[in-house]
Biopython code that builds the backbone (N, CA, C, O; Angstrom):
import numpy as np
from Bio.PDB.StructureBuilder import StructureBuilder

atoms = [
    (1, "UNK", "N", (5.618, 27.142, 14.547)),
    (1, "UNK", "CA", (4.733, 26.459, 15.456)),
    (1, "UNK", "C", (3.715, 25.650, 14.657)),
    (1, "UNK", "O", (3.172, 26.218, 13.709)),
    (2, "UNK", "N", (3.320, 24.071, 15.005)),
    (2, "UNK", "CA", (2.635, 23.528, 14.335)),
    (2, "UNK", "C", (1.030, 23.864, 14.600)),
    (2, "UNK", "O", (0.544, 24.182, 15.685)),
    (3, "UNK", "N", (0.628, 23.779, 13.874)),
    (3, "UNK", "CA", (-1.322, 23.973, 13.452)),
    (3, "UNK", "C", (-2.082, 23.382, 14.465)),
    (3, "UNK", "O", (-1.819, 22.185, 14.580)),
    (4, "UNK", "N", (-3.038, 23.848, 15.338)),
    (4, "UNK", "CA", (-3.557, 23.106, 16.246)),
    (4, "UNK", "C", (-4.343, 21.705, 15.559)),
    (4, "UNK", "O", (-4.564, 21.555, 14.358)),
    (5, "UNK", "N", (-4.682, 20.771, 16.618)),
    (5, "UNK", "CA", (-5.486, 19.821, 16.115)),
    (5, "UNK", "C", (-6.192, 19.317, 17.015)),
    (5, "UNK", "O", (-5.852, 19.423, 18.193)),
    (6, "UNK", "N", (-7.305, 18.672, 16.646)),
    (6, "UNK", "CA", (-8.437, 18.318, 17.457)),
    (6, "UNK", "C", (-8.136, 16.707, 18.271)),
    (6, "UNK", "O", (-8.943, 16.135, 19.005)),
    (7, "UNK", "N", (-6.422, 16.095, 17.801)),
    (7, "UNK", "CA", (-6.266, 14.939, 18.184)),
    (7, "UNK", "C", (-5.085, 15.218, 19.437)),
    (7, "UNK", "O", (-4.307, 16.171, 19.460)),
    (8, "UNK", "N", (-5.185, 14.088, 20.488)),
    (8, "UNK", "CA", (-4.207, 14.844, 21.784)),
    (8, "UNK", "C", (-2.523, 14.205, 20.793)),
    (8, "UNK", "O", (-2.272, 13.134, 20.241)),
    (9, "UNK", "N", (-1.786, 15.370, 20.958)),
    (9, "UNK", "CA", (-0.472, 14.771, 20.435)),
    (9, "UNK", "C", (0.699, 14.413, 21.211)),
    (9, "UNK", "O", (1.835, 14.315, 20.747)),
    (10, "UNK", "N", (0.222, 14.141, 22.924)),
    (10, "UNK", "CA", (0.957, 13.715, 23.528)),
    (10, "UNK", "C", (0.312, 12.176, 23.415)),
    (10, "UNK", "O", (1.086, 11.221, 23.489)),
    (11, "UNK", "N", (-0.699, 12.020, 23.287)),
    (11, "UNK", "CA", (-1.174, 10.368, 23.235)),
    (11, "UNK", "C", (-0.354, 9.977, 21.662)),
    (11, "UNK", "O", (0.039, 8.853, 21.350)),
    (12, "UNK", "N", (-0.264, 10.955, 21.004)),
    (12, "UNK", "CA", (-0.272, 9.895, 19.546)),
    (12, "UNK", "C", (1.296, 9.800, 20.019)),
    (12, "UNK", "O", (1.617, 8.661, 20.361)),
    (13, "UNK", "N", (2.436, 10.891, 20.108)),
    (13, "UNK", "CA", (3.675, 10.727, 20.536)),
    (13, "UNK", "C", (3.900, 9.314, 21.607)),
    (13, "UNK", "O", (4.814, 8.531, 21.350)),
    (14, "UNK", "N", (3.223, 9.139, 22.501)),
    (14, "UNK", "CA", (2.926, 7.527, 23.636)),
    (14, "UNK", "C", (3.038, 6.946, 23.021)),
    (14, "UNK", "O", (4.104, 6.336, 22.950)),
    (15, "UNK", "N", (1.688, 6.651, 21.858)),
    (15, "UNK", "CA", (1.391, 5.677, 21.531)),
    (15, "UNK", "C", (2.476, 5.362, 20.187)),
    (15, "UNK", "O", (2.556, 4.189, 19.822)),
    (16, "UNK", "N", (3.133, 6.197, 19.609)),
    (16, "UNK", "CA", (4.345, 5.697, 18.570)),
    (16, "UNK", "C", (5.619, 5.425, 19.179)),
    (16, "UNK", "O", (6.410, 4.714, 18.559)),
    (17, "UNK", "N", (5.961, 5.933, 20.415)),
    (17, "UNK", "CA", (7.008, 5.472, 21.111)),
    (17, "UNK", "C", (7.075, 4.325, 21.670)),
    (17, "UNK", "O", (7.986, 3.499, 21.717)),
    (18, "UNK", "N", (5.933, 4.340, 22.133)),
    (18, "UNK", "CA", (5.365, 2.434, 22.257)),
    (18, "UNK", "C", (5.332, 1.444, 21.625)),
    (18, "UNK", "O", (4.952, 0.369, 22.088)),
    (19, "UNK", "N", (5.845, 1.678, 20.083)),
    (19, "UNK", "CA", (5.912, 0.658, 19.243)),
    (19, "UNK", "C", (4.405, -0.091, 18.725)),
    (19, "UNK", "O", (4.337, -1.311, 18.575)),
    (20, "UNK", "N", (3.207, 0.845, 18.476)),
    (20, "UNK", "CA", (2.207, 0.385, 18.402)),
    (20, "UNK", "C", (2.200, 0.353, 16.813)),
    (20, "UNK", "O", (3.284, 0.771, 16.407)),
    (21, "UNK", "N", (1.503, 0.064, 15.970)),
    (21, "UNK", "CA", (1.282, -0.511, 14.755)),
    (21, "UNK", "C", (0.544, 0.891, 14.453)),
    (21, "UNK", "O", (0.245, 1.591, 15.420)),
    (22, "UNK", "N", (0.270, 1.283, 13.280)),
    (22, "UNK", "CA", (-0.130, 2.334, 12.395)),
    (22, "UNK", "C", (-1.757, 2.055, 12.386)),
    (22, "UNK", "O", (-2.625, 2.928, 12.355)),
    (23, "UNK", "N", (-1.963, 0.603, 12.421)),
    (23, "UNK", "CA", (-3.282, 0.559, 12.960)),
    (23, "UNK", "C", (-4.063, 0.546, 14.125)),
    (23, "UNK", "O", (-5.193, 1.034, 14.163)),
    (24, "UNK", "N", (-3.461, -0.039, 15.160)),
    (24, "UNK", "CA", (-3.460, 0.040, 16.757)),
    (24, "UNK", "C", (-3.748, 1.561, 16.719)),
    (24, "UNK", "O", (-4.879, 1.979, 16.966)),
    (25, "UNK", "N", (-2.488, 2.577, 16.337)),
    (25, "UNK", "CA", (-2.871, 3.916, 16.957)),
    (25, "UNK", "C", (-3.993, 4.467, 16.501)),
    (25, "UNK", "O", (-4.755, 5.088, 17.242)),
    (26, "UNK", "N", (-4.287, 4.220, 14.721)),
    (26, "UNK", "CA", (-5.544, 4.947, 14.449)),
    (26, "UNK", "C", (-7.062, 4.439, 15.045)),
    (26, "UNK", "O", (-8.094, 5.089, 14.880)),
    (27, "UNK", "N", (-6.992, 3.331, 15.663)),
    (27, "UNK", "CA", (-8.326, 2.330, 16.175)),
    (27, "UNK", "C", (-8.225, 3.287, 17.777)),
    (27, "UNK", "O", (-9.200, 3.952, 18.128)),
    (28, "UNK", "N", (-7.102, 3.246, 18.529)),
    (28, "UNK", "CA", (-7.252, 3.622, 19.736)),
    (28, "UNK", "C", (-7.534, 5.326, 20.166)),
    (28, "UNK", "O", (-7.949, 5.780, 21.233)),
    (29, "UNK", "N", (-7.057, 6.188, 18.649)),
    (29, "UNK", "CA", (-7.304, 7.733, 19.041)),
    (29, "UNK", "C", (-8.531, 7.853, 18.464)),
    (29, "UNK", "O", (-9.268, 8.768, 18.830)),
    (30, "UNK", "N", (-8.916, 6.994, 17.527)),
    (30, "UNK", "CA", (-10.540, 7.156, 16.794)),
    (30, "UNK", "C", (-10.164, 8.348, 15.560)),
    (30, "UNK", "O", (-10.868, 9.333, 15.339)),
    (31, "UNK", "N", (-8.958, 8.025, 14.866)),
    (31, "UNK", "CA", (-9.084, 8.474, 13.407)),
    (31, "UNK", "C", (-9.273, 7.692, 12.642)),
    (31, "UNK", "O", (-8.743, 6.588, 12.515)),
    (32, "UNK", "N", (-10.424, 8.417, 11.769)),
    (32, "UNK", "CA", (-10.990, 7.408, 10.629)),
    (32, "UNK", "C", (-10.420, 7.245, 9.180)),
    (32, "UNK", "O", (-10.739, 6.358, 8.388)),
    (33, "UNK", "N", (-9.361, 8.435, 8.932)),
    (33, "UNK", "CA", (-8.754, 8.022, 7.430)),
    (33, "UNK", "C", (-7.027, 8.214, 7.682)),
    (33, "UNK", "O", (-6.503, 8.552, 8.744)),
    (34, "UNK", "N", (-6.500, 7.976, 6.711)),
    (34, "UNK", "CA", (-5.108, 7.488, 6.491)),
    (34, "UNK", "C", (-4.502, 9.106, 6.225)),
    (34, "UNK", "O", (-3.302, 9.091, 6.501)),
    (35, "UNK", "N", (-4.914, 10.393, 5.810)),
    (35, "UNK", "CA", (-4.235, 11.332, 5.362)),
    (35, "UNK", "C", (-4.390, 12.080, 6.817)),
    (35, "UNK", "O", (-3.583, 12.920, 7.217)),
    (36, "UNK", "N", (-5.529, 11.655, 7.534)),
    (36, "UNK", "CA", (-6.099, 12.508, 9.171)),
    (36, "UNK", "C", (-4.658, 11.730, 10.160)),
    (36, "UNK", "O", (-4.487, 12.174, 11.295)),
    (37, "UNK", "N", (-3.729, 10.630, 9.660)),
    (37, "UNK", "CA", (-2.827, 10.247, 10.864)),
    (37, "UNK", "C", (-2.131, 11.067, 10.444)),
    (37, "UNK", "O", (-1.898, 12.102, 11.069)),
    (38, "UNK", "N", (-1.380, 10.658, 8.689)),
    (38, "UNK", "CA", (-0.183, 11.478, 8.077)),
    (38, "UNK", "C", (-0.159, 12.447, 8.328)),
    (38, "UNK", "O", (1.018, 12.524, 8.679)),
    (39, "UNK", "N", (-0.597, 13.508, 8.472)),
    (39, "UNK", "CA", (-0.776, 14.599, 8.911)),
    (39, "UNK", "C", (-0.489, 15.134, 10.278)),
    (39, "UNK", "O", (0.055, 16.133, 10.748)),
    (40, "UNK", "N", (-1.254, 13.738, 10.852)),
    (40, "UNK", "CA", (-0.615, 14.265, 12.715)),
    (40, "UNK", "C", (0.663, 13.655, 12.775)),
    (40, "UNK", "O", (1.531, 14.262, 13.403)),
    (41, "UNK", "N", (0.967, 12.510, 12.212)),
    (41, "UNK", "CA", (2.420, 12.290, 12.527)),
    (41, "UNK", "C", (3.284, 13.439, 11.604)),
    (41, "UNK", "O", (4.410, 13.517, 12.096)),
    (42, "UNK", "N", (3.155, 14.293, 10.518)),
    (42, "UNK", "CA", (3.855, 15.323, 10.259)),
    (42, "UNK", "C", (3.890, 16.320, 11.338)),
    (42, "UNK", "O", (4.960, 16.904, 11.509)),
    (43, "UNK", "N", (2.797, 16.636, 12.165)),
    (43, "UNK", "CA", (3.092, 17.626, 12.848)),
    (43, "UNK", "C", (3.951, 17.176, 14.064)),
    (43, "UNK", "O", (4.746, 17.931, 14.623)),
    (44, "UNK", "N", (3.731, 15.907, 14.421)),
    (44, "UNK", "CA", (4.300, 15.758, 15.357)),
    (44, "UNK", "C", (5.817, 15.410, 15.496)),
    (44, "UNK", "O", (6.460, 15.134, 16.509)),
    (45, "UNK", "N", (6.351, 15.535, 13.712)),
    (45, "UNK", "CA", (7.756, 15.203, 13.531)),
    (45, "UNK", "C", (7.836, 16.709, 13.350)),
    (45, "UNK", "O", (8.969, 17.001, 13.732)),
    (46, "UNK", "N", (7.264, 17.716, 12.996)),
    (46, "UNK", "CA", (7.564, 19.287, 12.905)),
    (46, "UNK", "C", (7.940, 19.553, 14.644)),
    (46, "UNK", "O", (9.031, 20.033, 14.952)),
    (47, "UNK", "N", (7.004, 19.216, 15.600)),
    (47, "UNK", "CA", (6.902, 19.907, 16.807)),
    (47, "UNK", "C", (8.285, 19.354, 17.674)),
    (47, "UNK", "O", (8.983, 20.047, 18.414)),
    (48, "UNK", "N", (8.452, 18.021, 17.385)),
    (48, "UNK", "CA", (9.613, 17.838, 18.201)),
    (48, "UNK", "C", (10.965, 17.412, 17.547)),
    (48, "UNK", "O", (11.918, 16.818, 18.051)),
    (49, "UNK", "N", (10.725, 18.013, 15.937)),
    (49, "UNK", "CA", (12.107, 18.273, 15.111)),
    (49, "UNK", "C", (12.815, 16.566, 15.083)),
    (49, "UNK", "O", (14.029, 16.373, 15.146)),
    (50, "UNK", "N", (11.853, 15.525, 14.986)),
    (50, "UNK", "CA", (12.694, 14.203, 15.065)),
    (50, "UNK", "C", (12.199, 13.327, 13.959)),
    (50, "UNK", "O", (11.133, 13.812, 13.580)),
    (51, "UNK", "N", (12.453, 12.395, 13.361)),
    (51, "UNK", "CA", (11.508, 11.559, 12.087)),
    (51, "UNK", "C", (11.187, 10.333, 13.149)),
    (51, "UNK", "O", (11.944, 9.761, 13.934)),
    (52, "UNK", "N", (9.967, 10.170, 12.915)),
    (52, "UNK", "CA", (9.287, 8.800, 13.661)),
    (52, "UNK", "C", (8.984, 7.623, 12.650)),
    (52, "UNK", "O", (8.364, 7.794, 11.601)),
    (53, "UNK", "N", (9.477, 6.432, 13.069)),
    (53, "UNK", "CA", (9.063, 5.226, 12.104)),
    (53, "UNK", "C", (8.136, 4.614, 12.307)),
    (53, "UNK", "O", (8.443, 3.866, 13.235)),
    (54, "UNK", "N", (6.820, 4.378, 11.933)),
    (54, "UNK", "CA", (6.099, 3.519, 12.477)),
    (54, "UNK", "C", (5.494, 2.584, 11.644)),
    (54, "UNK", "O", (5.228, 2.625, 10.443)),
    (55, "UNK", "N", (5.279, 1.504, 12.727)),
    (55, "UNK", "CA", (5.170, 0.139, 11.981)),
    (55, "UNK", "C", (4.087, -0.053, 11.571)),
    (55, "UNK", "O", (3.142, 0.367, 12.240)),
    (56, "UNK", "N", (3.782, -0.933, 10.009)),
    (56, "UNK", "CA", (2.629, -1.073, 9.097)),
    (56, "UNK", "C", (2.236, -2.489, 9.276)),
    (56, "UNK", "O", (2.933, -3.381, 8.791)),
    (57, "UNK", "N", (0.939, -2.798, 10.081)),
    (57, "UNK", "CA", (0.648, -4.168, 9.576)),
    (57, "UNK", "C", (0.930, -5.090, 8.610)),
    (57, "UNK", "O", (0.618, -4.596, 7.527)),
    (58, "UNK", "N", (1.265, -5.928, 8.509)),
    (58, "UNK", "CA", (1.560, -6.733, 7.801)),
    (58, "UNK", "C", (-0.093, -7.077, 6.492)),
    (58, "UNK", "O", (-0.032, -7.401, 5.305)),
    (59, "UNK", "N", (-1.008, -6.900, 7.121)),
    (59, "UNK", "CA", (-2.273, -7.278, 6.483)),
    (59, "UNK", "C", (-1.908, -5.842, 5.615)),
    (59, "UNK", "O", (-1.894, -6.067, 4.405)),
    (60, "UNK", "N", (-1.555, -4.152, 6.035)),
    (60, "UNK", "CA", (-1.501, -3.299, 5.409)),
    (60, "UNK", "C", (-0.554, -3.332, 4.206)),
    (60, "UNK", "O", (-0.744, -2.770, 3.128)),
    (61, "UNK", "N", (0.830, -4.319, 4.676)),
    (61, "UNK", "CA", (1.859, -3.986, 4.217)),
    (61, "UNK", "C", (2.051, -4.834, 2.602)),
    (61, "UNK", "O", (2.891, -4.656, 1.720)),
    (62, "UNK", "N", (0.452, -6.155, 2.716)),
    (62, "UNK", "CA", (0.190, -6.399, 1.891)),
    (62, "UNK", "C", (0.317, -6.200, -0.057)),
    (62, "UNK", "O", (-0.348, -5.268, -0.509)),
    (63, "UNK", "N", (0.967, -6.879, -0.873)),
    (63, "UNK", "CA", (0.597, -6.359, -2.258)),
    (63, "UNK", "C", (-0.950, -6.148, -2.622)),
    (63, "UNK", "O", (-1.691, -6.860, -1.944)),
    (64, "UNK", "N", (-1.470, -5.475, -3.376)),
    (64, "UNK", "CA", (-2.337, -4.822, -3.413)),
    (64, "UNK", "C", (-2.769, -6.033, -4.790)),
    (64, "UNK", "O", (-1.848, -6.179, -5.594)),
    (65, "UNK", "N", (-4.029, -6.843, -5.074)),
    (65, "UNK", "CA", (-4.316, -7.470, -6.046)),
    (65, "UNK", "C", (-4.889, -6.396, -7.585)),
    (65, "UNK", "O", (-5.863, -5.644, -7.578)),
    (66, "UNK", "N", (-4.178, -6.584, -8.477)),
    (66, "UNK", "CA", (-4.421, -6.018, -8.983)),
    (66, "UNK", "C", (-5.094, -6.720, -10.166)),
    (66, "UNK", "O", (-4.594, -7.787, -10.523)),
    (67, "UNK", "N", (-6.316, -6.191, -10.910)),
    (67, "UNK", "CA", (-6.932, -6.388, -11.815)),
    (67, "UNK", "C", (-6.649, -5.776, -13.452)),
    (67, "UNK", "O", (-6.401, -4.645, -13.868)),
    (68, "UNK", "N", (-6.856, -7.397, -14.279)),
    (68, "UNK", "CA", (-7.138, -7.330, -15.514)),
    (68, "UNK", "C", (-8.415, -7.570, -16.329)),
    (68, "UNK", "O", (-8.913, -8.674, -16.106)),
    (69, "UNK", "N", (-8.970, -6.922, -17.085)),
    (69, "UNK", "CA", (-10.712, -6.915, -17.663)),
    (69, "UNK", "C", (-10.375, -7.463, -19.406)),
    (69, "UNK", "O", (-9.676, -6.752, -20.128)),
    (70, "UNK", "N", (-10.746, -8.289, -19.727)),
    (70, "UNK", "CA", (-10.832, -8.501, -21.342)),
    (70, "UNK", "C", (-11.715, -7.432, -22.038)),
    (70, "UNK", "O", (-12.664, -6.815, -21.554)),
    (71, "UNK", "N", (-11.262, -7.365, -23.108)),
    (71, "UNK", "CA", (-11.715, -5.637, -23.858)),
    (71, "UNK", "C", (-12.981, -6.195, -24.912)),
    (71, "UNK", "O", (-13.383, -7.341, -25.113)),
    (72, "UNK", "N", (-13.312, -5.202, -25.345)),
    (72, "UNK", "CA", (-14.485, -5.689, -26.890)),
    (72, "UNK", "C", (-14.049, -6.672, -27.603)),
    (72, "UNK", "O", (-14.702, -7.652, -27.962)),
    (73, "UNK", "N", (-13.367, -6.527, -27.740)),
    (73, "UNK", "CA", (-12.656, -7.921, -28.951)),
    (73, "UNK", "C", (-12.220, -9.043, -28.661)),
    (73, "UNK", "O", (-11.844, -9.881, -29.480)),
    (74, "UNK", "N", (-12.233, -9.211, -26.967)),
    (74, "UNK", "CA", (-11.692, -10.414, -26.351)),
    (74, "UNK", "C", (-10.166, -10.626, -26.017)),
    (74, "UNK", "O", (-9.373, -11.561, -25.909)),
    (75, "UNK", "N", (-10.188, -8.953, -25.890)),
    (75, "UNK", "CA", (-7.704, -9.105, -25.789)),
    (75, "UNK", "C", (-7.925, -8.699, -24.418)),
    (75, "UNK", "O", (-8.733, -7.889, -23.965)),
    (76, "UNK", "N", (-7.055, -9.415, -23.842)),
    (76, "UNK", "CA", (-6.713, -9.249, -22.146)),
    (76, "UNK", "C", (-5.315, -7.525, -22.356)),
    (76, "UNK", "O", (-4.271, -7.404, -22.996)),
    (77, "UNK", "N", (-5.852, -6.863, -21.727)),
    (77, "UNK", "CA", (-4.994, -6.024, -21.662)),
    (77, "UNK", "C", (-4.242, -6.483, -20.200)),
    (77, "UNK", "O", (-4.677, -7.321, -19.410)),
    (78, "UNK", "N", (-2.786, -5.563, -20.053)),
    (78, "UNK", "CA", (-1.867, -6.225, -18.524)),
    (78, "UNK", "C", (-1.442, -5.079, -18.611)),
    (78, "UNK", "O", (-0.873, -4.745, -19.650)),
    (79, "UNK", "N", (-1.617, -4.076, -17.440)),
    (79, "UNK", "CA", (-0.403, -2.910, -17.692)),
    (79, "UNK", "C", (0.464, -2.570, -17.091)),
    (79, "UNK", "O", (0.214, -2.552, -15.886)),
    (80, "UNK", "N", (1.411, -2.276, -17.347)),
    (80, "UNK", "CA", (2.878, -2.051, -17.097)),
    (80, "UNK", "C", (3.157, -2.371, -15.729)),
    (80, "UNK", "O", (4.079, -3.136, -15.446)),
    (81, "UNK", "N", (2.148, -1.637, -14.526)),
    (81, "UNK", "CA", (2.105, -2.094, -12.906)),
    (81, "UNK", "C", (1.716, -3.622, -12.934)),
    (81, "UNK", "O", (2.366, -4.278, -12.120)),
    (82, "UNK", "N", (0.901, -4.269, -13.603)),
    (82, "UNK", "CA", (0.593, -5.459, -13.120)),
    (82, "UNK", "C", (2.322, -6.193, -13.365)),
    (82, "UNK", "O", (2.887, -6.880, -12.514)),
    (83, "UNK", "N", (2.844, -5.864, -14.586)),
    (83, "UNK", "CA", (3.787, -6.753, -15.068)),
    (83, "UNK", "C", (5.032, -6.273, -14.574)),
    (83, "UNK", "O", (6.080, -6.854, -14.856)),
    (84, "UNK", "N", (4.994, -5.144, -13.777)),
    (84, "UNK", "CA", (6.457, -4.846, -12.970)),
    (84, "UNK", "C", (6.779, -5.736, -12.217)),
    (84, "UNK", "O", (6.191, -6.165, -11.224)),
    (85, "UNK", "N", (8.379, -6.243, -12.990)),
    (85, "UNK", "CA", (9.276, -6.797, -11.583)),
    (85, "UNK", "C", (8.915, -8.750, -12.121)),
    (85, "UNK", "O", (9.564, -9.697, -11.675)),
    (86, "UNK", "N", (7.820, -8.861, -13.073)),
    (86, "UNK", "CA", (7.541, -10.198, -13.570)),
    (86, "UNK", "C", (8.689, -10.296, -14.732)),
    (86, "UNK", "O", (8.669, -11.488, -15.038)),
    (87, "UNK", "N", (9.747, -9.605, -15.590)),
    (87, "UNK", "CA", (10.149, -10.042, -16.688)),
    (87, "UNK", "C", (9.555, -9.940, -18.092)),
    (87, "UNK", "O", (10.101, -10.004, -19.193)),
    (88, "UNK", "N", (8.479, -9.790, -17.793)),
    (88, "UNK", "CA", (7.678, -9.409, -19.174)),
    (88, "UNK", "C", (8.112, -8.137, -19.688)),
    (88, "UNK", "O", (8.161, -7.072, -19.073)),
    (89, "UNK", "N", (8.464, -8.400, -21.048)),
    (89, "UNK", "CA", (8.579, -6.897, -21.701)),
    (89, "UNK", "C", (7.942, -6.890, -23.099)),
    (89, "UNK", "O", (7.418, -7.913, -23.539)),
    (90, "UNK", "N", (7.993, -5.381, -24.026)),
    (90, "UNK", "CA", (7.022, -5.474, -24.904)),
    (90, "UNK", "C", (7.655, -6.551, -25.942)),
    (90, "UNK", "O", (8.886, -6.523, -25.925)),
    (91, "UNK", "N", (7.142, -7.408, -26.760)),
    (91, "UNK", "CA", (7.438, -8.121, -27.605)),
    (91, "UNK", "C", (7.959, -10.039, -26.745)),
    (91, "UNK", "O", (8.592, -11.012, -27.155)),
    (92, "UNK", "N", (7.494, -9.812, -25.919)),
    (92, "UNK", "CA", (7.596, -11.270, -24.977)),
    (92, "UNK", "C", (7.082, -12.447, -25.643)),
    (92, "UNK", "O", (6.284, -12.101, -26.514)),
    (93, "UNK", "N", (7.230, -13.747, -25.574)),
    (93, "UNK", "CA", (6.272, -14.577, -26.175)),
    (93, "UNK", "C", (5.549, -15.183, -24.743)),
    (93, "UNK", "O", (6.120, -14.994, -23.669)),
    (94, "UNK", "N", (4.276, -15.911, -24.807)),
    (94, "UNK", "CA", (4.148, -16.411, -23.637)),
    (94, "UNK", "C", (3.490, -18.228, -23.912)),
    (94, "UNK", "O", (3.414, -18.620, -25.076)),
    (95, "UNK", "N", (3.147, -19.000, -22.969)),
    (95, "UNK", "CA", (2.550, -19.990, -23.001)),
    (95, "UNK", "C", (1.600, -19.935, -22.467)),
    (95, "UNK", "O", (1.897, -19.764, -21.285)),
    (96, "UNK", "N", (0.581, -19.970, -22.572)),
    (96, "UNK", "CA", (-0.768, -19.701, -22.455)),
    (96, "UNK", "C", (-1.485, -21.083, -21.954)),
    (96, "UNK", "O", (-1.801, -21.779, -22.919)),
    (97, "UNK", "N", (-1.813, -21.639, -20.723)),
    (97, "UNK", "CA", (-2.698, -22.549, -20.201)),
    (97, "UNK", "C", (-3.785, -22.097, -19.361)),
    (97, "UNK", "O", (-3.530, -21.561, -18.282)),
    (98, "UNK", "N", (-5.251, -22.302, -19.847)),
    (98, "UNK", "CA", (-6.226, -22.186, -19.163)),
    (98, "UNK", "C", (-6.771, -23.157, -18.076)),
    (98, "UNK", "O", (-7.445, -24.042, -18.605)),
    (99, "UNK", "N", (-6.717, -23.236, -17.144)),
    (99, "UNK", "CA", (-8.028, -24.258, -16.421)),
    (99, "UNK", "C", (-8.761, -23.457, -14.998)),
    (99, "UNK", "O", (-8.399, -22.779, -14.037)),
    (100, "UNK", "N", (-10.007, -24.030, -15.575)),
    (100, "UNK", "CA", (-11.127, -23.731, -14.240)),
    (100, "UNK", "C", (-11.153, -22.036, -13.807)),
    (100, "UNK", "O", (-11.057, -21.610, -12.656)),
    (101, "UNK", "N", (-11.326, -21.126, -15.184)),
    (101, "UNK", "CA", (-11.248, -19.823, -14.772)),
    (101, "UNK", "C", (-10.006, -19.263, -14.419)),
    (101, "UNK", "O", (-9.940, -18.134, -13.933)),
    (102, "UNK", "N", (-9.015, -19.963, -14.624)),
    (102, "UNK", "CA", (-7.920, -18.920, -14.479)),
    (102, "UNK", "C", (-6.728, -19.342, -16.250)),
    (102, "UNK", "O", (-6.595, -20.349, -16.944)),
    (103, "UNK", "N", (-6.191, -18.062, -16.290)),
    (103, "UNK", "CA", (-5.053, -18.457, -16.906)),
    (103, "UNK", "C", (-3.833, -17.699, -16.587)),
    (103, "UNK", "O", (-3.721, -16.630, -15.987)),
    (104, "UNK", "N", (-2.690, -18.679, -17.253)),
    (104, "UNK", "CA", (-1.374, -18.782, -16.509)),
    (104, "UNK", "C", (-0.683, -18.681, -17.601)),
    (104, "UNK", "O", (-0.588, -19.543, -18.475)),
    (105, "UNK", "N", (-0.017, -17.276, -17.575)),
    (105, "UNK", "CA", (1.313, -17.276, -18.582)),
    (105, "UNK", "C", (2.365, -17.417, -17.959)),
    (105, "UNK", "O", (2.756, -16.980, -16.877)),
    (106, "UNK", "N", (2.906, -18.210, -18.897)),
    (106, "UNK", "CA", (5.042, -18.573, -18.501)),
    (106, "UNK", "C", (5.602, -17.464, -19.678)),
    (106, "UNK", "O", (4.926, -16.919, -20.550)),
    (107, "UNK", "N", (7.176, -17.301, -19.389)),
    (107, "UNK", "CA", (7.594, -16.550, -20.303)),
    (107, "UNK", "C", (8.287, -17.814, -21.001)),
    (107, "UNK", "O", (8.560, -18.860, -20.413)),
    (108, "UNK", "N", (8.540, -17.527, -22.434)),
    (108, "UNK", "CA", (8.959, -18.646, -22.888)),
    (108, "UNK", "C", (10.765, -17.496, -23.373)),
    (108, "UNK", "O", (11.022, -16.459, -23.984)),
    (109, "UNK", "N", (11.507, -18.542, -22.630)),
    (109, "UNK", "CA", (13.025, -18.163, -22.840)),
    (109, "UNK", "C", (13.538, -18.751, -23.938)),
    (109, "UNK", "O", (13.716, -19.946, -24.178)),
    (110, "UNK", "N", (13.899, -17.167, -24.996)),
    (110, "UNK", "CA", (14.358, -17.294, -26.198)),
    (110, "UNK", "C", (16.037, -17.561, -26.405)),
    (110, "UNK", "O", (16.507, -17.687, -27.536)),
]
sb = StructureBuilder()
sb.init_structure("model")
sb.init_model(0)
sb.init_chain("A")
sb.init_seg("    ")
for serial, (resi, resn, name, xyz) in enumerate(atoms, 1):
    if name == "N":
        sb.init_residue(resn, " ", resi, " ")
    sb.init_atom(name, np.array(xyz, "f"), 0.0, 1.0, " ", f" {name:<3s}", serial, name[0])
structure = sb.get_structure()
């Protein structure tokens, strides 16, 4: 038997059968964090033994920007997550163009 909870789980069951967005449901039951849904949608795939899919905003479903900081000495570190899935590997050469605050590496094909 699943764990009681302070959220109604016939509304959240409605409201995922309804095809509502992962954000829609947490705005309309008034949960405020992301592990307080996971949690009710676990129980509520425990209580009626079924897996539920529900849909992620697109603003959620977003890549996440990820940041690089220049070190003491002035070397741009990049780590391994920033450069997944770009082609870069260790010993790469690159082309290096700066303008107006940004710079832009190409891989240069050996």
């Amino acid at each position: 038997m699943a764990p009681r909870t302070k959220y109604d789980l016939d509304l959240f069951r409605q409201l995922v059968l309804s095809g509502k967005t992962k954000g829609e449901i947490m705005a309309e039951m008034a949960i405020k964090n992301h592990p307080t849904f996971n949690s009710l949608k676990l129980k509520l795939m425990e209580v009626d033994k079924k897996y539920y899919r529900i849909k992620v905003t697109k603003k959620a479903a977003a890549k996440k920007v990820l940041k690089a900081t220049v070190g003491k000495r002035n070397t741009l570190t990049l780590s391994s997550k920033l450069l997944e899935g770009s082609g870069f590997e260790p010993g790469s050469s690159f082309l290096v163009t700066i303008k107006k605050n940004k710079i832009n590496l190409a891989l240069i094909e050996e």
